[in-house]
PDB file of N, CA, C and O in Angstrom:
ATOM      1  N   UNK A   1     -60.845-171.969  25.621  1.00  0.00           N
ATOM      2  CA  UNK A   1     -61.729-173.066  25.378  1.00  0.00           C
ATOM      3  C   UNK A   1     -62.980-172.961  26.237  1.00  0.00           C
ATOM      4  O   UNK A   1     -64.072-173.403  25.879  1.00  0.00           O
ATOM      5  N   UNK A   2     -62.749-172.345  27.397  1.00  0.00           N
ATOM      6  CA  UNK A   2     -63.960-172.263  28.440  1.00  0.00           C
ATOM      7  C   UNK A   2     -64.679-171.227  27.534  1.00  0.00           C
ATOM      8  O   UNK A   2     -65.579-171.848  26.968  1.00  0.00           O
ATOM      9  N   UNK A   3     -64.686-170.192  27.222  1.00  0.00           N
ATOM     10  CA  UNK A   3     -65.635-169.768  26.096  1.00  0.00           C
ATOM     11  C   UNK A   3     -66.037-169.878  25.311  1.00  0.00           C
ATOM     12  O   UNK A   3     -66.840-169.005  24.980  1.00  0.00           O
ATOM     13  N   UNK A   4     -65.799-171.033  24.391  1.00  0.00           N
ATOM     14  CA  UNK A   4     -66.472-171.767  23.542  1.00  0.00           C
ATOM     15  C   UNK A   4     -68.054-172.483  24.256  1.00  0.00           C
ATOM     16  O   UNK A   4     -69.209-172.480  23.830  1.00  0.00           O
ATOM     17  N   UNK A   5     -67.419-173.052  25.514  1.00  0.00           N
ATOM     18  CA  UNK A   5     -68.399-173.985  26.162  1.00  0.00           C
ATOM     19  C   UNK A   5     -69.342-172.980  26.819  1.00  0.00           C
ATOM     20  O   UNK A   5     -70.517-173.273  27.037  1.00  0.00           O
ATOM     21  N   UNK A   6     -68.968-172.131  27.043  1.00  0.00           N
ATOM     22  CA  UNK A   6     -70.147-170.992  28.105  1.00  0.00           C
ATOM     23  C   UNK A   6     -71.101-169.878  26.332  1.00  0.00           C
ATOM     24  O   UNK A   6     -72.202-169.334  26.238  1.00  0.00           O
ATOM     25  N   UNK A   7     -70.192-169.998  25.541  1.00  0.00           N
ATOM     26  CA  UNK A   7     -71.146-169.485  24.394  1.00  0.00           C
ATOM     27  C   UNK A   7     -72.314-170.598  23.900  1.00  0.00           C
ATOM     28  O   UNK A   7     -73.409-170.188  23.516  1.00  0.00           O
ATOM     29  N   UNK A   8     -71.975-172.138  23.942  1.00  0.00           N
ATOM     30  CA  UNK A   8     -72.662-172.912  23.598  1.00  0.00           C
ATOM     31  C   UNK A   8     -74.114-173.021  24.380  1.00  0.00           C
ATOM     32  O   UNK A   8     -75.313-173.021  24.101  1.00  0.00           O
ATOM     33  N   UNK A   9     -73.223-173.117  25.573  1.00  0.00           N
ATOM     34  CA  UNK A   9     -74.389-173.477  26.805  1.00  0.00           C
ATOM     35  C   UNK A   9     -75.514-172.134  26.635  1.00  0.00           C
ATOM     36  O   UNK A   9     -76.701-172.233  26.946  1.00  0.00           O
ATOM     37  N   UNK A  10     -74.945-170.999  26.134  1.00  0.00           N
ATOM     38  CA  UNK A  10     -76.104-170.102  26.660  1.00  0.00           C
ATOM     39  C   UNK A  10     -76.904-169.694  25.135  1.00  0.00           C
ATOM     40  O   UNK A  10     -77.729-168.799  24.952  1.00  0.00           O
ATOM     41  N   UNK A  11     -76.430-170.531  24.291  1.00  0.00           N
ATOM     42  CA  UNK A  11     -77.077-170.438  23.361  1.00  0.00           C
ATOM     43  C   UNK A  11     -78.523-171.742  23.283  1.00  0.00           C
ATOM     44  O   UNK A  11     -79.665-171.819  22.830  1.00  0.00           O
ATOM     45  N   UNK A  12     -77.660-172.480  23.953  1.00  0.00           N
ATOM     46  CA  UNK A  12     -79.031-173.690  24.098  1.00  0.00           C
ATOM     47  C   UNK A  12     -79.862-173.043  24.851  1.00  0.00           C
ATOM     48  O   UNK A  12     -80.951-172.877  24.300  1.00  0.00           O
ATOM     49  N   UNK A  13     -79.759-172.521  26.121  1.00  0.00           N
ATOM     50  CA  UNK A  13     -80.025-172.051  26.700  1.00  0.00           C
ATOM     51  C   UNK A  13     -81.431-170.980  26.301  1.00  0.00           C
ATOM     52  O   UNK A  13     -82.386-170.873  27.070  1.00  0.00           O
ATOM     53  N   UNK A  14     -81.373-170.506  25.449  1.00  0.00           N
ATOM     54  CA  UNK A  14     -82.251-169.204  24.390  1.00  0.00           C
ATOM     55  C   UNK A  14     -82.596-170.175  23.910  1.00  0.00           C
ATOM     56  O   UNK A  14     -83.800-170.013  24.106  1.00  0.00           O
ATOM     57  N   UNK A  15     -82.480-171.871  23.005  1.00  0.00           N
ATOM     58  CA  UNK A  15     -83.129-172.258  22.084  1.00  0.00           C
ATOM     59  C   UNK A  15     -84.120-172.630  23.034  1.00  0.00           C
ATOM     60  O   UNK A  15     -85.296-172.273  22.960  1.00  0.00           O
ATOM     61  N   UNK A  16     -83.597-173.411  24.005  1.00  0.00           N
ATOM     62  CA  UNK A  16     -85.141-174.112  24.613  1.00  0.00           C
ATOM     63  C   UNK A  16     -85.744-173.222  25.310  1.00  0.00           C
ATOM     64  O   UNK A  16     -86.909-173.478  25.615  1.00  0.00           O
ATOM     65  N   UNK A  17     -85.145-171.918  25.772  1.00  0.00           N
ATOM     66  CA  UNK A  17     -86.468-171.043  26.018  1.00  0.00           C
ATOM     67  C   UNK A  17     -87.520-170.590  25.304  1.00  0.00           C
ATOM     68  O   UNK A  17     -88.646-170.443  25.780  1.00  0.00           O
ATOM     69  N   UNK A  18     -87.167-170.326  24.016  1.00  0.00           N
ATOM     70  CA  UNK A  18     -87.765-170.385  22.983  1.00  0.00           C
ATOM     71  C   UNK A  18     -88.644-171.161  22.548  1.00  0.00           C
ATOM     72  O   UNK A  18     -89.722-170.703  22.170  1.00  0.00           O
ATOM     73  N   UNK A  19     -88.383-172.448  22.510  1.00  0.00           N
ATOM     74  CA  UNK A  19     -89.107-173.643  22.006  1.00  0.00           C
ATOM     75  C   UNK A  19     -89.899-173.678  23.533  1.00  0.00           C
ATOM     76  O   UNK A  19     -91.050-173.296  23.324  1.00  0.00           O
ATOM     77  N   UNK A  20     -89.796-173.850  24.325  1.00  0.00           N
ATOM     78  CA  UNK A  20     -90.969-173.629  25.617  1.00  0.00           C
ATOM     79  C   UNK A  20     -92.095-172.819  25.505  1.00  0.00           C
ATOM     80  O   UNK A  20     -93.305-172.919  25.711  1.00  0.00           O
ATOM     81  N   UNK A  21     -91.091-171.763  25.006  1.00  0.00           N
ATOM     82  CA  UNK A  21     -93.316-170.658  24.962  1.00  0.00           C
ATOM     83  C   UNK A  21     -94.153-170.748  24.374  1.00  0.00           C
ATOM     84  O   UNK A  21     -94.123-170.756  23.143  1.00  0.00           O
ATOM     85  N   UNK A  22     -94.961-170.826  24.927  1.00  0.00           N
ATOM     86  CA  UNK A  22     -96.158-171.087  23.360  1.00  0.00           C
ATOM     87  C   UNK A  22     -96.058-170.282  22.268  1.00  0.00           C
ATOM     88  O   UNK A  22     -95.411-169.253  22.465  1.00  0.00           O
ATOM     89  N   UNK A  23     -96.515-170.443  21.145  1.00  0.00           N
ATOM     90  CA  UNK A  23     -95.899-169.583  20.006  1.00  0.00           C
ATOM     91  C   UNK A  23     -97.521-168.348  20.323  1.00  0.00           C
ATOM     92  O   UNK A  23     -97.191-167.199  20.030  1.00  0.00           O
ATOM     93  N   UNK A  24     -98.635-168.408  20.690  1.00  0.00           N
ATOM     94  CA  UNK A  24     -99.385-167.105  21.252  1.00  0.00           C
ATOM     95  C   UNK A  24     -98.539-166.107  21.532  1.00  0.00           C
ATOM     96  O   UNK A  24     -98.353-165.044  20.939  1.00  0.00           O
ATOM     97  N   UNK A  25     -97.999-166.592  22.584  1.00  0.00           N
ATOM     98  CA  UNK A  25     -96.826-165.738  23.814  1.00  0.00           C
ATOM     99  C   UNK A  25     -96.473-165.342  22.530  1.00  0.00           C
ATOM    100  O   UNK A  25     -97.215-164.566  21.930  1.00  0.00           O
ATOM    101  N   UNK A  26     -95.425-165.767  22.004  1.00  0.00           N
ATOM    102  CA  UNK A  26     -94.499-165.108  21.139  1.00  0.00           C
ATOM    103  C   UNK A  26     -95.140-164.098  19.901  1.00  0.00           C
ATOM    104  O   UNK A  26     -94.495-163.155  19.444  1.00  0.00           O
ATOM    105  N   UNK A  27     -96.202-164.377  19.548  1.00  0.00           N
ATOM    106  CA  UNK A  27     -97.156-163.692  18.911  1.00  0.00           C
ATOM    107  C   UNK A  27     -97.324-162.011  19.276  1.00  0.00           C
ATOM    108  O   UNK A  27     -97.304-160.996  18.579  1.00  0.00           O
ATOM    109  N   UNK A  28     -97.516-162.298  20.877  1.00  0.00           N
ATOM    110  CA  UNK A  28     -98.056-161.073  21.958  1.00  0.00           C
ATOM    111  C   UNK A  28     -96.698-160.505  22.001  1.00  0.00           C
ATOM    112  O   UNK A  28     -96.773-159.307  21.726  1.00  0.00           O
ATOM    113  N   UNK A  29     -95.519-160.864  22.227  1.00  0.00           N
ATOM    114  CA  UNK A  29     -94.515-159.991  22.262  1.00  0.00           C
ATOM    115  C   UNK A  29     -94.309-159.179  21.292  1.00  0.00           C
ATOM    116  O   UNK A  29     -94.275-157.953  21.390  1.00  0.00           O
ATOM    117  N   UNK A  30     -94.113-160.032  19.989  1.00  0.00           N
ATOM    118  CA  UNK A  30     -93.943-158.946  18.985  1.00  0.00           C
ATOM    119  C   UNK A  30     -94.796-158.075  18.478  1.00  0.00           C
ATOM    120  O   UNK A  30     -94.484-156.988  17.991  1.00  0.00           O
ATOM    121  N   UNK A  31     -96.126-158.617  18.596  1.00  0.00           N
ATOM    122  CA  UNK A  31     -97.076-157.208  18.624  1.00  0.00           C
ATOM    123  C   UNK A  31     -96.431-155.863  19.533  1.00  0.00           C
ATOM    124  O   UNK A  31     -96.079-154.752  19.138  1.00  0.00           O
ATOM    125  N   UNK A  32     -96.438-156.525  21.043  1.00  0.00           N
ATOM    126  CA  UNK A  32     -95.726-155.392  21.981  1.00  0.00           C
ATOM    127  C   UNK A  32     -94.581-154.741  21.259  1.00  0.00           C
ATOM    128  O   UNK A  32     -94.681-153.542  20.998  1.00  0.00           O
ATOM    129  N   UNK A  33     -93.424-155.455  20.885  1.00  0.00           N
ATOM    130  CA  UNK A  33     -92.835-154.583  20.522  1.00  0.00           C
ATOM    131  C   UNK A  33     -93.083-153.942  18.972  1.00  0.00           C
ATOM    132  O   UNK A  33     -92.174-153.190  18.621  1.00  0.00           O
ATOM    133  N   UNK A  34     -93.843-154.071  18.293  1.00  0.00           N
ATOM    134  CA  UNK A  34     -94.159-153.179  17.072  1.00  0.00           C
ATOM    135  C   UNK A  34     -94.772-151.803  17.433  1.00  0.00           C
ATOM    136  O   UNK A  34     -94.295-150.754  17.000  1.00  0.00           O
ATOM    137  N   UNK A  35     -95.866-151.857  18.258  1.00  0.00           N
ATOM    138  CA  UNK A  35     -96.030-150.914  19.211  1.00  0.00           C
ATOM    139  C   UNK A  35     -95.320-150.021  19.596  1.00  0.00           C
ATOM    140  O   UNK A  35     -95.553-148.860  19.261  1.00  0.00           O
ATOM    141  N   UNK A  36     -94.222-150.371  20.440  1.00  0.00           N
ATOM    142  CA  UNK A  36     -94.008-149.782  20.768  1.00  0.00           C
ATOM    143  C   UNK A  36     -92.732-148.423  19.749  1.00  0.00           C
ATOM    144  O   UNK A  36     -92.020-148.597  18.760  1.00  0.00           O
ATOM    145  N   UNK A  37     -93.047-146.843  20.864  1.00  0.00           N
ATOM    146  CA  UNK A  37     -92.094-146.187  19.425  1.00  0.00           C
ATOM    147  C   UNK A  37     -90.756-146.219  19.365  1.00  0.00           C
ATOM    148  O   UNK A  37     -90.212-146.552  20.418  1.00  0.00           O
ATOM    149  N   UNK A  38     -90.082-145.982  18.486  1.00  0.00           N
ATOM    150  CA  UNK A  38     -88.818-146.284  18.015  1.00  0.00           C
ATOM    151  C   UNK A  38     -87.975-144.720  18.165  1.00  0.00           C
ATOM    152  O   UNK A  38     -88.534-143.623  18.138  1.00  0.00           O
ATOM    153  N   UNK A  39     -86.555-144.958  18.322  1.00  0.00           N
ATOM    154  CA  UNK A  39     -86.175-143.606  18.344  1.00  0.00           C
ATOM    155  C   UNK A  39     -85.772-142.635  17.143  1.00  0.00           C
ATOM    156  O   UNK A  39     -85.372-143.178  16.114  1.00  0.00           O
ATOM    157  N   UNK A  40     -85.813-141.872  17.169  1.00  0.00           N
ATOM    158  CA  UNK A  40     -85.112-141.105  15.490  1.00  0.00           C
ATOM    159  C   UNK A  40     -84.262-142.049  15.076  1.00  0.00           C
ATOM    160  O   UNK A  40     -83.767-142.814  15.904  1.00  0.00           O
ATOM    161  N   UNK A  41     -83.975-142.140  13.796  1.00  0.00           N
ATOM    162  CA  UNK A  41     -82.910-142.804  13.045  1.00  0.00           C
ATOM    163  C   UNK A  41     -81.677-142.322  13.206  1.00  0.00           C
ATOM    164  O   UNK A  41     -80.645-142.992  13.169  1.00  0.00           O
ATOM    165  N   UNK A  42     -81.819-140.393  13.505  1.00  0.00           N
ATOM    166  CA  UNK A  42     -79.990-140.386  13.732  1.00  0.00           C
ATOM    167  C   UNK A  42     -79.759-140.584  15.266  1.00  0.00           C
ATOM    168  O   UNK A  42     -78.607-140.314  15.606  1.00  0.00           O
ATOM    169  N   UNK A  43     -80.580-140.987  16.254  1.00  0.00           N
ATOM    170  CA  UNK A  43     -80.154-141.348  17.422  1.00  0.00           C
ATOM    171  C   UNK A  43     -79.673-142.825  17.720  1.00  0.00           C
ATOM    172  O   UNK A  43     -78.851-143.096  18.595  1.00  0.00           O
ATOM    173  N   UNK A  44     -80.332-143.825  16.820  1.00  0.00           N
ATOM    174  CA  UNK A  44     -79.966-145.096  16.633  1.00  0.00           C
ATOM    175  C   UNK A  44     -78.651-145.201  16.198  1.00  0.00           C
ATOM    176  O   UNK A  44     -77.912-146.001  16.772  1.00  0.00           O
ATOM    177  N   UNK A  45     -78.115-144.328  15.011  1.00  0.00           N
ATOM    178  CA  UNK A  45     -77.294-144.594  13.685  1.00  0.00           C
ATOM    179  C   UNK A  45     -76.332-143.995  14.748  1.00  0.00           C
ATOM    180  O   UNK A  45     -75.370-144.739  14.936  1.00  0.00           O
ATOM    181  N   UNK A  46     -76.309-142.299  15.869  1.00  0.00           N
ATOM    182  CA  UNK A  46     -74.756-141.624  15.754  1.00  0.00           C
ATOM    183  C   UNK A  46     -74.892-141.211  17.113  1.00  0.00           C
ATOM    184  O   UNK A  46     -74.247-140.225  17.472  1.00  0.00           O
ATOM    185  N   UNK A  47     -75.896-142.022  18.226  1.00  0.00           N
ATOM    186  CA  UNK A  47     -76.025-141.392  19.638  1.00  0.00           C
ATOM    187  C   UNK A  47     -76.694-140.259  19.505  1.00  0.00           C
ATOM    188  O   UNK A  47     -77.355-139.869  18.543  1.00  0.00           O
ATOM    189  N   UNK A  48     -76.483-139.746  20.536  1.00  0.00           N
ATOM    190  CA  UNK A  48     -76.717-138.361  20.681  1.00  0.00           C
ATOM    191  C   UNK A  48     -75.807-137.641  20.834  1.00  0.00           C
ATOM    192  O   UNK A  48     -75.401-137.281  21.939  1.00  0.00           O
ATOM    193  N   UNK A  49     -75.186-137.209  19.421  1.00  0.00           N
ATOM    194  CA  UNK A  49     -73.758-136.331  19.083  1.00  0.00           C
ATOM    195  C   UNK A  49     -74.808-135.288  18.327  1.00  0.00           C
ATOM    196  O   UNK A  49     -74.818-134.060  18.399  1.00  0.00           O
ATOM    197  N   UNK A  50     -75.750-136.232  17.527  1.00  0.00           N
ATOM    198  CA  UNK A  50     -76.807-134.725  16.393  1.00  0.00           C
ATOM    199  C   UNK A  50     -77.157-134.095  17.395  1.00  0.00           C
ATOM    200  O   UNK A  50     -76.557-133.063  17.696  1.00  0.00           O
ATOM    201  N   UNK A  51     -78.335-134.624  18.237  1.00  0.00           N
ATOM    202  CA  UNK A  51     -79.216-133.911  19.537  1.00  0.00           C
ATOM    203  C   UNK A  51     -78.622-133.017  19.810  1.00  0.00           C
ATOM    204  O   UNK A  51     -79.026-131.948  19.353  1.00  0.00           O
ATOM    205  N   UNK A  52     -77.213-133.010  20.801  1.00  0.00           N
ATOM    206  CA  UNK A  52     -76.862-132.066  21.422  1.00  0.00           C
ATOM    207  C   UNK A  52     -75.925-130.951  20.287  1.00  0.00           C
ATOM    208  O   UNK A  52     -75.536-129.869  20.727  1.00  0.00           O
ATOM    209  N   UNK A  53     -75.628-131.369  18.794  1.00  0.00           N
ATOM    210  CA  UNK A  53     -75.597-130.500  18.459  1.00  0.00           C
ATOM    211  C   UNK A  53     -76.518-129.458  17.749  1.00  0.00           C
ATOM    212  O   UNK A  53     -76.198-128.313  17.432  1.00  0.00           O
ATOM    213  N   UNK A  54     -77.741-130.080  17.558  1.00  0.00           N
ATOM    214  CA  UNK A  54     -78.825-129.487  17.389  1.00  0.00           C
ATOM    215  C   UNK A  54     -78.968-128.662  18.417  1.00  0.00           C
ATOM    216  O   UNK A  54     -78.853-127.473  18.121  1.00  0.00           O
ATOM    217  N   UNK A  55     -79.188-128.916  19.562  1.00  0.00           N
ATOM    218  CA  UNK A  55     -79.550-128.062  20.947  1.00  0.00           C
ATOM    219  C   UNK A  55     -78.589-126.937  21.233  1.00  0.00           C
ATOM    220  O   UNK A  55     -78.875-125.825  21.677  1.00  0.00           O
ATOM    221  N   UNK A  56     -77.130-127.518  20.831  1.00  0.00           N
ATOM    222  CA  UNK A  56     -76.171-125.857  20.899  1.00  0.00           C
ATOM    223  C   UNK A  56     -76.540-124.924  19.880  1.00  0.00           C
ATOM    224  O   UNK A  56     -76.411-123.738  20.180  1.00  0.00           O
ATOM    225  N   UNK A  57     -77.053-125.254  18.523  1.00  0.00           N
ATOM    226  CA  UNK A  57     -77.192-124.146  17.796  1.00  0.00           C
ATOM    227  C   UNK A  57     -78.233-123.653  17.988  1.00  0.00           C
ATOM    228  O   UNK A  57     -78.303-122.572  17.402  1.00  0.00           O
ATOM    229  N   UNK A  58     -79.357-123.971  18.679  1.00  0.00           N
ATOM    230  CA  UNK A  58     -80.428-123.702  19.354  1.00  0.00           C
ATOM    231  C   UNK A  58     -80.110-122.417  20.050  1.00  0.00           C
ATOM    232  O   UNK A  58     -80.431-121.255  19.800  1.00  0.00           O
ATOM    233  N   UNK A  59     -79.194-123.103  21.247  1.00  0.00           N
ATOM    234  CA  UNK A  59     -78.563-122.282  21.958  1.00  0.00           C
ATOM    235  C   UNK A  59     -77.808-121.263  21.640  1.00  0.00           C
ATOM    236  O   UNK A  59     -77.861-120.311  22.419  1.00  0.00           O
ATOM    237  N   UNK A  60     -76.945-121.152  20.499  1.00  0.00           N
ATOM    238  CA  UNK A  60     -76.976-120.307  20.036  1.00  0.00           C
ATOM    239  C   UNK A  60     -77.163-118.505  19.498  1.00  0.00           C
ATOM    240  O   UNK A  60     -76.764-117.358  19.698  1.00  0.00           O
ATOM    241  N   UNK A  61     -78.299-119.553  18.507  1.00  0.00           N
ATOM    242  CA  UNK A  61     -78.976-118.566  17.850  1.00  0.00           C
ATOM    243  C   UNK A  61     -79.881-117.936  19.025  1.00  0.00           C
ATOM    244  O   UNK A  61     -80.351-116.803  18.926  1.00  0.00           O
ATOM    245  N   UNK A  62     -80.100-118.826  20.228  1.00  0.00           N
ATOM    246  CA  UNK A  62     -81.333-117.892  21.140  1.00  0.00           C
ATOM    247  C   UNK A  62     -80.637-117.015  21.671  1.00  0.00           C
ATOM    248  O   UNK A  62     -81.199-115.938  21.874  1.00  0.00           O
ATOM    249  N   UNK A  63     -79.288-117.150  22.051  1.00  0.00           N
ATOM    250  CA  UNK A  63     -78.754-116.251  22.640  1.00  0.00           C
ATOM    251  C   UNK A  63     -78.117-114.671  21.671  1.00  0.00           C
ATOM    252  O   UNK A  63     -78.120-113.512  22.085  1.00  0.00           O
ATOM    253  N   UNK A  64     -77.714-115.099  20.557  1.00  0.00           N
ATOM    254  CA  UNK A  64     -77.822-114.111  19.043  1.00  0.00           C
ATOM    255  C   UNK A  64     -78.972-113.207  19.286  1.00  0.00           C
ATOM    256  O   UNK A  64     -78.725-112.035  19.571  1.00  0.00           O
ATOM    257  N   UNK A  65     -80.274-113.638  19.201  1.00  0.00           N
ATOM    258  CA  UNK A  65     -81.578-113.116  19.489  1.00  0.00           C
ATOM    259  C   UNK A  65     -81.876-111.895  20.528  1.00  0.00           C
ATOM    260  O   UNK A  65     -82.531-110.861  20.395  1.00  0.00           O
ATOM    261  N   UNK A  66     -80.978-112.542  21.839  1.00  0.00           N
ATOM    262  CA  UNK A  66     -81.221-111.980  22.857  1.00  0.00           C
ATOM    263  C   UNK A  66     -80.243-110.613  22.933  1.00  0.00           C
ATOM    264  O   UNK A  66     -80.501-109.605  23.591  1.00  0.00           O
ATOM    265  N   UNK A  67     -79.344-110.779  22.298  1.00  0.00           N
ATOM    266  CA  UNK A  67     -78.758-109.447  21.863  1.00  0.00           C
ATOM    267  C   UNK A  67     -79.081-108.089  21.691  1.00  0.00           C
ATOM    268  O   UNK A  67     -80.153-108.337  21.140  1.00  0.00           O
ATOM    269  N   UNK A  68     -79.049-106.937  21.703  1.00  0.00           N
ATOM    270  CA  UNK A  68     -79.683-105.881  21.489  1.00  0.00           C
ATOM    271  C   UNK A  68     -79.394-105.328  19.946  1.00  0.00           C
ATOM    272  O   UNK A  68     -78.252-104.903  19.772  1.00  0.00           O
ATOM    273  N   UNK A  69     -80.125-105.294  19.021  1.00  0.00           N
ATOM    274  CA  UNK A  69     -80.515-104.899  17.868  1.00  0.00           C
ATOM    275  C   UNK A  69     -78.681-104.076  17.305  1.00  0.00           C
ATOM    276  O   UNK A  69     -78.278-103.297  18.168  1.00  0.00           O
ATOM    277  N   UNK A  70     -77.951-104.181  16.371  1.00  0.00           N
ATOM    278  CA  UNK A  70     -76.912-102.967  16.447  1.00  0.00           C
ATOM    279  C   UNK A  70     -77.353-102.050  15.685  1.00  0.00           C
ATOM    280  O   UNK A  70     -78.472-102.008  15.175  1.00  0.00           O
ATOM    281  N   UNK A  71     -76.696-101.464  15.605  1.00  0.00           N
ATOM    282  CA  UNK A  71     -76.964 -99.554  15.249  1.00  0.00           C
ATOM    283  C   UNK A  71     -77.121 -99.154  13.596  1.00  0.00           C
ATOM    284  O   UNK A  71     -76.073 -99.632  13.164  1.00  0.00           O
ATOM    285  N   UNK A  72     -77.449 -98.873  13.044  1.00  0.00           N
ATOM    286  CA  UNK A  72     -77.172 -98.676  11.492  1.00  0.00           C
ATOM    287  C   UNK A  72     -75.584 -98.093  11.185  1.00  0.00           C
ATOM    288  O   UNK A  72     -75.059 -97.107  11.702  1.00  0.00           O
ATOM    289  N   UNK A  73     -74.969 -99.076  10.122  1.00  0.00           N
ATOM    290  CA  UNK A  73     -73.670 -98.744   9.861  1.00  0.00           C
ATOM    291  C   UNK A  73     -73.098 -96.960   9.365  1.00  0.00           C
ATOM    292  O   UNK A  73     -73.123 -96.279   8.341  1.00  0.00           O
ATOM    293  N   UNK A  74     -72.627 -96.804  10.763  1.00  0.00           N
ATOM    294  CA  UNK A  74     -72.167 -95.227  10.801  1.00  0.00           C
ATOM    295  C   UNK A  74     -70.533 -95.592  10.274  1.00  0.00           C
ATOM    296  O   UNK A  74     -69.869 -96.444  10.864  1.00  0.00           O
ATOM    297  N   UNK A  75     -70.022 -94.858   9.138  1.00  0.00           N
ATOM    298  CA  UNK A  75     -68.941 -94.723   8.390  1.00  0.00           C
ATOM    299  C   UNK A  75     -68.397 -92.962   9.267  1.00  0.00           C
ATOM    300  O   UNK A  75     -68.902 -92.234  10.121  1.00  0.00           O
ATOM    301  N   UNK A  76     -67.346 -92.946   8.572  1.00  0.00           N
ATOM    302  CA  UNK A  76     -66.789 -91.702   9.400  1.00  0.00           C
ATOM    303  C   UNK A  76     -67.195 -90.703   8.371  1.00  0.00           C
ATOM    304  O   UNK A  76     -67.511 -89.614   8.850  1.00  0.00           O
ATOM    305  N   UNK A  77     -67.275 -90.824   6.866  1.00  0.00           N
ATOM    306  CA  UNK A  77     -68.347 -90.195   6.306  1.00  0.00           C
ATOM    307  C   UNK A  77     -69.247 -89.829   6.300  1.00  0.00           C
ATOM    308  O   UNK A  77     -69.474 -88.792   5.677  1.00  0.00           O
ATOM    309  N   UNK A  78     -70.172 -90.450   6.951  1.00  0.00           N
ATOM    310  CA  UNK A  78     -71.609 -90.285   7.308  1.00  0.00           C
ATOM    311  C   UNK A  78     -71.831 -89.269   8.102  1.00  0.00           C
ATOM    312  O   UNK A  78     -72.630 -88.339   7.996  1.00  0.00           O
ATOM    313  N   UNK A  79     -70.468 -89.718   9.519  1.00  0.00           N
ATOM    314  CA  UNK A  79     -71.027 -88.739  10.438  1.00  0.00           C
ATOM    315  C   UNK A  79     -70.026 -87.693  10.288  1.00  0.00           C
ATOM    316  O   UNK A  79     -70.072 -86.900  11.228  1.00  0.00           O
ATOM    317  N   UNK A  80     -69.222 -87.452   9.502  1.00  0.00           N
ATOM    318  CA  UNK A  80     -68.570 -85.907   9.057  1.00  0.00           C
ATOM    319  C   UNK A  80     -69.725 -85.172   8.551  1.00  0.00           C
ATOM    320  O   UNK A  80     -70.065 -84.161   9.165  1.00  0.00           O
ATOM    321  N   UNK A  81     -70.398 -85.551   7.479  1.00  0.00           N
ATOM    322  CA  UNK A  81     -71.536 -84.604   6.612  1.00  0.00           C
ATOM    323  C   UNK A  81     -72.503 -84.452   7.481  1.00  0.00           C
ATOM    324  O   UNK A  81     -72.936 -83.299   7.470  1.00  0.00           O
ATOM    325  N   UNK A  82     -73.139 -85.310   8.404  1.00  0.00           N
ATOM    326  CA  UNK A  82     -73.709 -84.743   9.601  1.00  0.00           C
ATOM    327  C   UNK A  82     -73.581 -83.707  10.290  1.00  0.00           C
ATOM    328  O   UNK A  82     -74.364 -82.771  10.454  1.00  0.00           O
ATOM    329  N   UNK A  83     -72.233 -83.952  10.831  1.00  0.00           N
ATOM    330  CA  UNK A  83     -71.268 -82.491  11.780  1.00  0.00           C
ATOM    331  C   UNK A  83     -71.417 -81.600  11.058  1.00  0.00           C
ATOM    332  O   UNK A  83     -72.048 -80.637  11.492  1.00  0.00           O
ATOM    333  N   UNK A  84     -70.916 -81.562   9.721  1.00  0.00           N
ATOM    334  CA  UNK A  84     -70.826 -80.465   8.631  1.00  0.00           C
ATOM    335  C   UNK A  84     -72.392 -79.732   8.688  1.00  0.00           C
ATOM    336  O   UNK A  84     -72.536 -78.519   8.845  1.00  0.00           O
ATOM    337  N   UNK A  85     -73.278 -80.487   8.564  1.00  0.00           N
ATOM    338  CA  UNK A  85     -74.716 -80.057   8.402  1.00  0.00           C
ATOM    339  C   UNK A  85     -75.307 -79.407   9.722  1.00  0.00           C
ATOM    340  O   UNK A  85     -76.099 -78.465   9.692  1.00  0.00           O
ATOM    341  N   UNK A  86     -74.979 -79.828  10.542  1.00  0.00           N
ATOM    342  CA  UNK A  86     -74.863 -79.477  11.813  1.00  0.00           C
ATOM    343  C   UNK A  86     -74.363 -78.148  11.996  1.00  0.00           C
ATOM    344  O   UNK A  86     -75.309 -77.374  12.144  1.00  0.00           O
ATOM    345  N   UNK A  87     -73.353 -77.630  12.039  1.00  0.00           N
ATOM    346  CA  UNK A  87     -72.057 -76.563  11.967  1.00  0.00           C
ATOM    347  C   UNK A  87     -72.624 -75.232  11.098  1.00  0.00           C
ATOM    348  O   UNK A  87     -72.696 -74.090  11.553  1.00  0.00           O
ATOM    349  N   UNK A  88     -72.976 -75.616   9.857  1.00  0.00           N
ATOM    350  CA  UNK A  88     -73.321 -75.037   9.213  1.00  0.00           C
ATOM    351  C   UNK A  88     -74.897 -74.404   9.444  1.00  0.00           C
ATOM    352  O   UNK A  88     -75.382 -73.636   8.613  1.00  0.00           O
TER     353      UNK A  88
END
């Protein structure tokens, strides 16, 4: 029951702060906040679970990159007729 009465109270609480400001004031805030920028939509909607999985495949692929080039696919065919050519 005490939370009924402490939800009430602090809701009056917001009305007459409200009803106190001049409605200018209140004007100027929400300008401020239109202004101001907003975050991506999937950071609002899922945290930052996309971000950082964006940033591992980042990570990733930079590290893929950093790899050294591999070799052209040598079959044991390839390099028999070599030897052979070789030998001969």
């Amino acid at each position: 029951m005490a939370k009924k009465e402490d939800l009430i109270k602090y809701i009056t609480k917001q009305v007459v702060t409200y009803v106190d400001t001049p409605q200018s004031e209140r004007q100027e805030r929400r300008k401020e906040q239109r202004k101001r920028p907003r975050e991506h939509w999937m950071v609002r909607w899922f945290g930052l679970v996309p971000f950082s999985i964006g940033m591992w495949t980042e990570h990733v692929k930079g590290s893929k990159a950093e790899q050294p080039a591999k070799l052209p696919n040598r079959s044991i065919g390839t390099l028999f007729t070599k030897w052979m050519k070789r030998t001969s």
